[in-house]
N, C-alpha and C positions, 0 to 999 in steps of 0.2 A: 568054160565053166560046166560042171555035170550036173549042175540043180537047177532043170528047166524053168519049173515054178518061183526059184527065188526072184522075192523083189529088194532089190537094192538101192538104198536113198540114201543121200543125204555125203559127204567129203571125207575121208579120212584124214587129218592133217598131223604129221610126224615131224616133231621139233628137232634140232640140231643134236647131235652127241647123244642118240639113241639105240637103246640095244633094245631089239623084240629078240625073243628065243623061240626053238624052233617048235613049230606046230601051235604056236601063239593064236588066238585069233582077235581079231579087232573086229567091230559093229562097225556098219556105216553111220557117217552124224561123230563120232568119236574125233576129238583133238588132243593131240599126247604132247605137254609139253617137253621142253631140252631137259637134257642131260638125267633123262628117265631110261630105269632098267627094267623091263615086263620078260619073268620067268617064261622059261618053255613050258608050255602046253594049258599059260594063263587063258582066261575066256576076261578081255576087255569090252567093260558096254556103257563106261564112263568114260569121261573126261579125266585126264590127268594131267595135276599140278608137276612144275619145274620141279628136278633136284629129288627124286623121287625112286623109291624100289619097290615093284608090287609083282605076286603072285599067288596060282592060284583061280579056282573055280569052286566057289565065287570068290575074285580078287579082291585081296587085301594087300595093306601096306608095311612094308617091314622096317 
């Protein structure tokens, strides 16, 4: 990790049948349910429901 200072809390949990794209970033405390698609270079700092397409900074749902 190169950011001394970050503090990091809390699980990432990543449901089954899941695409992150690349340069995606996910919060700590975040739970991404199944068969969810998060665009490259989305910024996630919610929870996401099943069956689901989102991207985007600030993430939205398509």
């Amino acid at each position: 990790m190169n950011a001394p200072n970050a503090v990091l809390t809390g699980n990432v949990i990543i449901g089954k049948n899941t695409l992150v794209g690349a340069n995606a970033v996910i919060t700590p405390g975040v739970t991404i349910g199944n068969n969810v698609i998060i665009g490259a270079g989305s910024v996630v700092t919610k929870d996401l429901p099943d069956n689901s397409k989102w991207v985007g900074n600030p993430l939205r749902m398509l």
